[in-house]
N, C-alpha and C positions, 0 to 999 in steps of 0.2 A: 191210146197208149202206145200202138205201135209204133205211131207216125211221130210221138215225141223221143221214141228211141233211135230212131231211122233218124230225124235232125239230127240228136244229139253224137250219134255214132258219124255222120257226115262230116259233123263239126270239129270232131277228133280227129277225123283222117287228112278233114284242109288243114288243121293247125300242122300235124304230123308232118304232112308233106311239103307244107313251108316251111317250115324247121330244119328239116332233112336237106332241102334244095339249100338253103342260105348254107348249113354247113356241110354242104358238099362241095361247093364253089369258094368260101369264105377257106383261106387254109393259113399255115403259116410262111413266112415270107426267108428265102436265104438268095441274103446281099454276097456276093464275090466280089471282092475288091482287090484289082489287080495292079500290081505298080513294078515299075521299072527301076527297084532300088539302087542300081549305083547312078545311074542320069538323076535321080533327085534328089539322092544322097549330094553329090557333085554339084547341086546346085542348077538344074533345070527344073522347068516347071512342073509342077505337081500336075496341074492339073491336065499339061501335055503327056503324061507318063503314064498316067492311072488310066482301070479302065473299069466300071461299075457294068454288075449284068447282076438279075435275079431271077425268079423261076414263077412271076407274075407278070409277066410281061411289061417290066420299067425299061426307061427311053427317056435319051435326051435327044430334045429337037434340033440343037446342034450338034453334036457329038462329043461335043465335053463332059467330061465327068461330073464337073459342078452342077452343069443343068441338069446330071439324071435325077430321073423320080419314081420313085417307088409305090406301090398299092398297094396298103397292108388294111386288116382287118380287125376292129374291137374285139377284145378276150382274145388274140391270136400273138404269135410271137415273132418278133425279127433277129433274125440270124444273121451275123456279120460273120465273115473269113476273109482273112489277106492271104497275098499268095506273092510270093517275089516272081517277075520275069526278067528279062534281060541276062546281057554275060555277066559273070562274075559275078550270080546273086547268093552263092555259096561262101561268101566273103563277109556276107551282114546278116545280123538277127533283126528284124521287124517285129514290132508287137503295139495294137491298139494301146491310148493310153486309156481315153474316154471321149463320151461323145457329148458335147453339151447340144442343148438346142431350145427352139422358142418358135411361135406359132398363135395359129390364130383357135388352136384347141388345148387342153389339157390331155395328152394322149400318153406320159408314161409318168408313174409313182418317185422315179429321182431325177433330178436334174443336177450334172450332169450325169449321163447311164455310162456306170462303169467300164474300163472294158483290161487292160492287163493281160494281155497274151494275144493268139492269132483269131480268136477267137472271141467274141461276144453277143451277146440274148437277152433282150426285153419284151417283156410284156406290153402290149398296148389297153389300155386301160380299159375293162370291161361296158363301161357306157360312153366311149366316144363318141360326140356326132362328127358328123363329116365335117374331115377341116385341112389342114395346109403346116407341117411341120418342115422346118429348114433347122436342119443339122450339120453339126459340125464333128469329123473322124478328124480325132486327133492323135498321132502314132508317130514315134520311135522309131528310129532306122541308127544301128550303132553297126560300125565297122568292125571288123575282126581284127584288120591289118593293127589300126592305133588307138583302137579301143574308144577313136571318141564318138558320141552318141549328139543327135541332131534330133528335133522334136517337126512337124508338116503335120499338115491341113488342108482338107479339100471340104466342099459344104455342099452338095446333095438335098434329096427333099426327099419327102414322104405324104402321100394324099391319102387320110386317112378315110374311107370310106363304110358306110354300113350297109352298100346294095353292091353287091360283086358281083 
């Protein structure tokens, strides 16, 4: 009798402490997305102006912002924020519109995920398997000076993984 107590408390502790490790390491993911509002406002390239960074250690192999890729994790959330750099970014409002995307997973509940201000958050869907999602930030840059508003796109990835 002891000895099935002694497994079965063992068997407690590995489940336990795999559990605990997956969700100590597995976290939520925030994307910073930085852009040089009046250069692509103006009509340079988006993708030369923007700069992606997260707090997962995402990378692009070339330095462009299209190639960056992100590590996020099933049941966990992704965090987007833009931020104006350059002169004269005091001049424009920026704000996500939405993000559409597609892949070789099912990994969020709406396509596309909404977004409407400087700010947006998704879920990634509780049973993804590891898979390969290519998105598209699509955002809003209107000028102060003549009020007119111009719509950019840059498209990023996401590796959605279940062993972090």
């Amino acid at each position: 009798m002891k000895k099935n107590n002694f497994l079965f408390t063992l068997l407690i502790l590995m489940f336990l402490g795999s559990t605990s490790a997956f969700s100590q390491r597995a976290k939520d993911i925030t994307i910073d997305f930085k852009i040089n509002v009046e250069a692509i406002f103006n009509g340079e390239s988006v993708d030369d102006n923007s700069q992606l960074s997260d707090n997962n250690n995402g990378r692009s192999s070339n330095g462009k912002a299209s190639d960056f890729e992100s590590e996020a994790y099933p049941s966990k959330f992704i965090n987007w924020e833009i931020f104006e750099t350059g002169p004269n970014r005091g001049d424009y409002q920026v704000k996500f519109l939405d993000f559409p995307w597609s892949g070789d997973v099912e990994a969020f509940a709406q396509n596309p995920i909404p977004g409407g201000g400087r700010k947006a958050k998704v879920k990634i869907e509780d049973n993804t398997p590891d898979g390969s999602v290519k998105y598209t930030i699509r955002f809003e840059i209107k000028s102060d000076a003549t009020g007119e508003t111009r719509t950019f796109a840059l498209d990023p990835k996401i590796r959605i993984t279940t062993a972090p």
